[in-house]
C-alpha distance (Angstrom), angle and dihedral (degrees) to the residues before:
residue distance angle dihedral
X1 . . .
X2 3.80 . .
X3 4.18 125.1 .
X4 3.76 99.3 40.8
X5 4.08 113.6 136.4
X6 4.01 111.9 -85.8
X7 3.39 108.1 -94.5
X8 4.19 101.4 5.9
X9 3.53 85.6 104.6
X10 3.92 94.5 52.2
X11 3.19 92.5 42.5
X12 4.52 102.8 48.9
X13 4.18 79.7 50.4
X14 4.00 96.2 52.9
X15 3.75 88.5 37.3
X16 3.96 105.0 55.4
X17 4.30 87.2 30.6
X18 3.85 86.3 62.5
X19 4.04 93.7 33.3
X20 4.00 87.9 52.8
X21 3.47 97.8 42.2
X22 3.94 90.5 62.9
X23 3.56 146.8 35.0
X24 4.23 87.9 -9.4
X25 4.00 93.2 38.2
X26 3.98 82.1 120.6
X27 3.77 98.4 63.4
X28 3.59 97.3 60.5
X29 3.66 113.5 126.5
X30 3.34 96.5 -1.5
X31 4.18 123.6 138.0
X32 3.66 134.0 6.3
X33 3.68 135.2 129.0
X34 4.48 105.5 -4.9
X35 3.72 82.5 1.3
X36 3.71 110.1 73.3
X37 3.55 90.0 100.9
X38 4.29 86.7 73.9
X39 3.70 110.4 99.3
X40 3.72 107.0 -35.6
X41 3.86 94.8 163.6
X42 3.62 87.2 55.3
X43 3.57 94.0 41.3
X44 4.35 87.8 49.0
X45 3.99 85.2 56.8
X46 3.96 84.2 51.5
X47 4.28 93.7 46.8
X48 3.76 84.3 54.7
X49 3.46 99.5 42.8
X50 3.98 85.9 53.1
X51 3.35 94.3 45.3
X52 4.12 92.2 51.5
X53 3.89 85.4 54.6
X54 3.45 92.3 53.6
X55 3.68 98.1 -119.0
X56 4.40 94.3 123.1
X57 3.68 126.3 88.0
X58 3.85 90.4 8.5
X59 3.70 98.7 173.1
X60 3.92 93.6 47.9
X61 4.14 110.5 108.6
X62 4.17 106.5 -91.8
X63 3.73 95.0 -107.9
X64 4.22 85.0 73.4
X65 3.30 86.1 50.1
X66 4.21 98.3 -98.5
X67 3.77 121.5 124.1
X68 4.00 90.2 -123.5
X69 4.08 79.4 -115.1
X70 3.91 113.0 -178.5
X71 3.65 125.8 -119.4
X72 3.83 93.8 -94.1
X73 4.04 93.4 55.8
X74 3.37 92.0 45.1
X75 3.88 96.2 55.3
X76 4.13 84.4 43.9
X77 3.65 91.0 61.8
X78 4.40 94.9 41.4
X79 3.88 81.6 58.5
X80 3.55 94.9 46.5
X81 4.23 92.8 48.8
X82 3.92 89.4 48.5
X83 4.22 94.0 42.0
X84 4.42 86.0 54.1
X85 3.41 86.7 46.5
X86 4.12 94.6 -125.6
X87 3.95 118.2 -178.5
X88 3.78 122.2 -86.5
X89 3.68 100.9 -80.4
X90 4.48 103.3 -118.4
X91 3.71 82.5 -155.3
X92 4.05 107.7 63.3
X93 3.86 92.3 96.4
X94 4.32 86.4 64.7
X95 3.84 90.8 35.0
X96 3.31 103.0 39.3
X97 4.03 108.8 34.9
X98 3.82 111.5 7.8
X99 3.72 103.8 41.9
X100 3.86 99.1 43.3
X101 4.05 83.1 49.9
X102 3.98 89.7 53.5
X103 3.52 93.7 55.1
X104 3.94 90.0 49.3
X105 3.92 91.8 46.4
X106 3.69 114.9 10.5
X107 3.30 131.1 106.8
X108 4.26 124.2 -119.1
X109 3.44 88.8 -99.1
X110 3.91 101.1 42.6
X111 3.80 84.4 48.4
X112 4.17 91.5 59.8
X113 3.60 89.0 39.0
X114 3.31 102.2 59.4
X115 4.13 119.5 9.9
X116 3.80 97.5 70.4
X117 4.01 90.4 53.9
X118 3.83 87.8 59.6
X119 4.04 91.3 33.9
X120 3.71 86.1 59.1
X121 3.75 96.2 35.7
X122 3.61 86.9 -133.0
X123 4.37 84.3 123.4
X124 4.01 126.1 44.2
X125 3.92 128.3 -154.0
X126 3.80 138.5 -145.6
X127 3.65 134.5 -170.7
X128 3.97 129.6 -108.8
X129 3.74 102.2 -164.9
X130 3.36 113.1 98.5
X131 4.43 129.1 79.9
X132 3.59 138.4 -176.5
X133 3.98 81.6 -113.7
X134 4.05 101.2 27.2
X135 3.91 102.4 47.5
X136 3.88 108.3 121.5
X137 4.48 79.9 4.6
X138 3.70 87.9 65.4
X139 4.30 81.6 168.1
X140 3.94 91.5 62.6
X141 4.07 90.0 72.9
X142 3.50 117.7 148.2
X143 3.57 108.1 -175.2
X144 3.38 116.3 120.8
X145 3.85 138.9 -149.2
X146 3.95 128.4 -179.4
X147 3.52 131.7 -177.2
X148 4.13 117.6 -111.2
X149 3.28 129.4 154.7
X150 3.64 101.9 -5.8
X151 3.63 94.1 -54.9
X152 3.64 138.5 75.8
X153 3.45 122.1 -106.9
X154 3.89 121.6 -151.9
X155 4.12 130.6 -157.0
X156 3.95 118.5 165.9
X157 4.08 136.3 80.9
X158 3.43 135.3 -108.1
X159 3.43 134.1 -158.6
X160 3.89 147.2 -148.6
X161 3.98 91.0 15.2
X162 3.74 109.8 179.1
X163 4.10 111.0 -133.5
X164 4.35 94.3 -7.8
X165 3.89 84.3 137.0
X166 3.82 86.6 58.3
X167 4.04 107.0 31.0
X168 3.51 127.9 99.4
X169 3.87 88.5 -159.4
X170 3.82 139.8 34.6
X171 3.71 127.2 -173.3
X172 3.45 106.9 -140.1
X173 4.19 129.1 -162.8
X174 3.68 114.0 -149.9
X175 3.64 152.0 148.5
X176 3.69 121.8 -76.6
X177 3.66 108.1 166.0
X178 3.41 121.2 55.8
X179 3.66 117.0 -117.1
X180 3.38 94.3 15.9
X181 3.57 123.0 135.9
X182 3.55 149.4 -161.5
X183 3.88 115.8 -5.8
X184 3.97 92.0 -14.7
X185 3.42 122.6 83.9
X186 3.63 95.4 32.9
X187 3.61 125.2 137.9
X188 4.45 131.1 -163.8
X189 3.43 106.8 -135.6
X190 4.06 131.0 -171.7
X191 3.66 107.2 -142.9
X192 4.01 125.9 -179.4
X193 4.08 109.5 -140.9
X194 3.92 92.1 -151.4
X195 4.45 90.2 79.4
X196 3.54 128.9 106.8
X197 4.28 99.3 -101.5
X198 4.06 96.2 43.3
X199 4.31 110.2 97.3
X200 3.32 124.1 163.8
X201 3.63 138.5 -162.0
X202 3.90 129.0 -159.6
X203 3.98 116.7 -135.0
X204 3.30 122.4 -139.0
X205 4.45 115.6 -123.2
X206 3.41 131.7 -146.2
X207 4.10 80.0 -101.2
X208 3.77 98.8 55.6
X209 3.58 93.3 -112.0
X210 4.13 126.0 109.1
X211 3.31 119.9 -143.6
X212 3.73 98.6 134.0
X213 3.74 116.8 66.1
X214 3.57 146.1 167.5
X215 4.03 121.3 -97.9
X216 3.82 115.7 -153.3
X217 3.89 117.2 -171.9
X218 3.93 116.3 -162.8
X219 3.90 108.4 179.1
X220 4.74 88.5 -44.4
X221 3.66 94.7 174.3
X222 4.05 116.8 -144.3
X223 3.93 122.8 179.1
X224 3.44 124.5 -80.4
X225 3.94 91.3 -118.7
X226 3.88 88.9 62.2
X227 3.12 101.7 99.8
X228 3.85 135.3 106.9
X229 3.80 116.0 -136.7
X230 3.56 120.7 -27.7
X231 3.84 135.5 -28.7
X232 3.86 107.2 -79.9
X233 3.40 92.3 8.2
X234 4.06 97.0 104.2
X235 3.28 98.4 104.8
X236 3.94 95.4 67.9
X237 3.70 92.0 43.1
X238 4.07 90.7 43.4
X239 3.84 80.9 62.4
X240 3.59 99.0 53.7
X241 3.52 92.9 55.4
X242 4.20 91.4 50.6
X243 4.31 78.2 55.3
X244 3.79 84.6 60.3
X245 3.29 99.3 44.3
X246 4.41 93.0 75.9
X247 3.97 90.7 43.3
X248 3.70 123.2 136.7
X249 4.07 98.2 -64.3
X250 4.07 81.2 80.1
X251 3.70 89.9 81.6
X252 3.73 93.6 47.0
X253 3.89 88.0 48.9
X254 3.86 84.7 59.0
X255 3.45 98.1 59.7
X256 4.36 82.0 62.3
X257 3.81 79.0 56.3
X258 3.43 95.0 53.7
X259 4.04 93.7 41.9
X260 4.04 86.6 51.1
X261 4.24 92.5 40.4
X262 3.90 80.7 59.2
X263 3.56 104.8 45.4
X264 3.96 86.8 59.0
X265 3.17 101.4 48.9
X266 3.73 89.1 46.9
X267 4.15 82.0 53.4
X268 3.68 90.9 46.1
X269 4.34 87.4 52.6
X270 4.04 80.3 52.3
X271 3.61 104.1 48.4
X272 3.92 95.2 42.9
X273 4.08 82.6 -115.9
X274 3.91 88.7 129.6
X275 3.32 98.5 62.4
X276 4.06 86.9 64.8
X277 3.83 106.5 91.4
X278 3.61 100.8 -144.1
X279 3.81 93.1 55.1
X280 4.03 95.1 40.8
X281 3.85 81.9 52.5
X282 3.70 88.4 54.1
X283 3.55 89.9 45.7
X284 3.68 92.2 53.8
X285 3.61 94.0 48.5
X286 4.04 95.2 46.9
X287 3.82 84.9 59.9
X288 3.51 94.7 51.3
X289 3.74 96.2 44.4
X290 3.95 87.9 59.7
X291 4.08 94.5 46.0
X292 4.06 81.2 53.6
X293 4.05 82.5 44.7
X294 3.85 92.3 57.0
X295 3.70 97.7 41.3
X296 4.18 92.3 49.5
X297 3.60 92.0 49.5
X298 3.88 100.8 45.0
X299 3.86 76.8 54.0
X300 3.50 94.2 65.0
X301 3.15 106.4 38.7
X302 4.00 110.1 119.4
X303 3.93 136.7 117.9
X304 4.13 92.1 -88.0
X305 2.91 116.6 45.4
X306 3.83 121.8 -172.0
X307 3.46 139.9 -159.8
X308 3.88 98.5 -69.2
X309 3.88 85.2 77.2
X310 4.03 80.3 80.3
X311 3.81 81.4 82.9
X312 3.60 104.0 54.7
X313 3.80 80.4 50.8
X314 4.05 90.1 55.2
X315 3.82 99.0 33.6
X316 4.20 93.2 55.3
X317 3.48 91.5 45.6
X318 3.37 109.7 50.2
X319 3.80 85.8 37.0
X320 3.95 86.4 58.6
X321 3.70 105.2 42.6
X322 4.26 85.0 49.1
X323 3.91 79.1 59.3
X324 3.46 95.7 54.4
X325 3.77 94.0 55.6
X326 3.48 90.6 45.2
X327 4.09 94.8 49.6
X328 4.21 77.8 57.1
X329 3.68 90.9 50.7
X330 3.89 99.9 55.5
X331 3.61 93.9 51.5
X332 3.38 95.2 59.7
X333 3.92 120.9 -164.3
X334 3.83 93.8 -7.2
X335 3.76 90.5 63.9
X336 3.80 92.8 75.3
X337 3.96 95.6 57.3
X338 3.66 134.0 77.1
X339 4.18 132.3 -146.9
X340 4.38 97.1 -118.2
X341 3.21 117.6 -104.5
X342 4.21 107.2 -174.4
X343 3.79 131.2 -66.1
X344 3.76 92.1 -88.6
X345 4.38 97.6 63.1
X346 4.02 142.7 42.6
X347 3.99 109.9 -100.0
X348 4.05 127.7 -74.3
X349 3.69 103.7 -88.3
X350 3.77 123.6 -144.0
X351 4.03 123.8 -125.5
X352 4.07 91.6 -89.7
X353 3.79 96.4 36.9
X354 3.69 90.4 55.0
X355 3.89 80.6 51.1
X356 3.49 96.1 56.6
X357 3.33 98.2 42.3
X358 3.98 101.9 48.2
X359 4.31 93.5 31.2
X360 4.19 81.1 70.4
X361 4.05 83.6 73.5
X362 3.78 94.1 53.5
X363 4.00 95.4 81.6
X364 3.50 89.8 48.7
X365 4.45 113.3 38.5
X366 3.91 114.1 68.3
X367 3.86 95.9 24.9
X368 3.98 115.9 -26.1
X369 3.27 114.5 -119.1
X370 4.30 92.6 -105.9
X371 4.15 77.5 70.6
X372 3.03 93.7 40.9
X373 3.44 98.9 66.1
X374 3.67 103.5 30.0
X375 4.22 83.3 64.0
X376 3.77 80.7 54.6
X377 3.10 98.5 51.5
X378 3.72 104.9 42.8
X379 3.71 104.6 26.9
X380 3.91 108.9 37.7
X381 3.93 94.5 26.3
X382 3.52 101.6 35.4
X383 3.50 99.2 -128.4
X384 4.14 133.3 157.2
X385 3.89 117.4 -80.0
């Protein structure tokens, strides 16, 4: 990675090697995608330790406590966090999706309100998009929110929220005109999960673990200043936030690829499985796919993003689900059973199980791979609908 700041890159490695050798040696490697259920107090203490450093929200402007970093240090540091191994951060929702949509939309005083919190780490996010009938449709919401009283007041459900059991906040897209349908009519709300009206409830994975859940909202009340942008203009700012959602922390999350590429093949050196053709060819290939994975996203990487991002989106999932099968393949027989864990729960899975298992959600969270392609297809190639 060329253009990062002389020295930034030095100093993010000496930094987190000497903060997680210490006090937070404990945390490393723990969390991430059918993990976050591993240490998150621990791993809260760590956000807030990072975020006293300075090393959170490093492209945000100085005054919200960022280093107004450019794309290129930013991306130095992601691959520095994933080479020493550091935790899952419990904050990337805030960091990585709210905040950067704040200072695109917010107002001066929603700004102060709210960056420092997730600066600090001292305040975690989730996200209101998806329904049982607007998943992949995210237009077809039908949560509503009215005005009374100097508040608004929210009914409706959503679905597959990441961290809700955790968050102290949840941006929420919903209706705000009656009748309205579609993209018009919608409204981005700010909603604390702590009210009277907000209940949510953990669902159980294919790995045992819950760290999706369902949100229901029965009248949960939020000020009337919580809103971003206009009435009935959430759709536009709904989309702004999906923009942020492929931003420079994709390259970091490929050094995890890399880290979990090795540890099969290592498996597949164990269990004799290399020596098969077929699945050293698939080996070969799966290595390949992620050096083409690197190179297409360092491509991409710039302050607006448009809708070609959709492929990054398709290429790394696909890409990782394939490696979850093939983590399955190279252990043979002993990849279908389990350690026991107790009458009452599904087996212990090992590292690449838990791969498998939670990788067959990546084609399907953040924009399946249907949408994907259909935004493709119609928006960056021009095709028919």
């Amino acid at each position: 990675m060329t253009g990062a700041a002389p020295g930034l890159r030095e100093e993010a490695r000496a930094w987190l090697e000497e903060a997680l050798s210490g006090e937070f040696a404990h945390v490393r490697g723990l969390g991430g995608p059918g993990r976050e259920h591993e240490g998150h107090e621990a791993r809260q203490a760590w956000e807030r330790h990072l975020g006293k450093a300075g090393w959170t929200c490093l492209g945000w402007p100085e005054r919200y406590g960022g280093r107004a970093a450019s794309l290129e240090d930013q991306v130095a540091f992601y691959e520095e966090y994933a080479r020493a191994d550091a935790p899952a951060r419990v904050g990337h929702i805030g960091e990585g999706l709210i905040g950067p949509t704040i200072l695109e939309f917010g107002t001066g005083e929603q700004k102060d309100r709210f960056l420092p919190p997730i600066q600090r780490g001292d305040e975690l996010w989730c996200q209101g998009y998806s329904e049982p009938e607007a998943g992949s449709d995210l237009a077809n919401v039908q949560t509503k929110a009215h005005l009374e009283g100097g508040e608004w007041v929210v009914t409706g459900q959503k679905v597959w929220t990441s961290l809700a059991h955790v968050a102290d906040w949840c941006f929420v897209l919903c209706r705000t005109e009656p009748g309205s349908q579609r993209h018009k009519g919608l409204s981005y709300l700010l909603v604390p999960m702590d009210r009277p009206g907000v209940d949510v409830r953990p669902i159980v994975q294919l790995t045992g673990t819950s760290e999706f859940n369902e949100v229901f909202f029965d009248r949960a009340r939020t000020a009337a200043g919580n809103i971003l942008g206009a009435p009935g203009d959430g759709w536009r700012v709904a989309m702004a936030t999906l923009g942020y959602e492929r931003g420079a922390s994709t390259l970091g999350q490929q050094i995890g690829f890399r880290r979990e590429l090795a540890k099969v093949i290592e498996t597949a050196g164990r269990t004799g499985a290399i020596d098969d053709p077929v699945l050293r060819d698939r080996l070969v290939q799966a290595w390949l796919e992620l050096e083409i994975m690197r190179l297409n996203a360092l491509r991409m990487l710039r302050p607006d993003p448009g809708p070609e991002v959709s492929i990054a989106k398709l290429y790394w999932s696909e890409w990782h689900r394939r490696l979850g099968e093939l983590a399955q393949a190279v252990q043979g027989k002993a990849g279908l059973v389990a350690e026991p864990a107790g009458p009452d729960r599904l087996g212990e899975f090992n590292e690449l199980q838990r791969l498998y298992l939670f990788s067959r959600a990546d084609t399907i969270y953040a924009g399946s791979s249907e949408i994907q392609r259909n935004i493709i297809a119609e928006r960056t190639l021009g095709l028919p609908r």
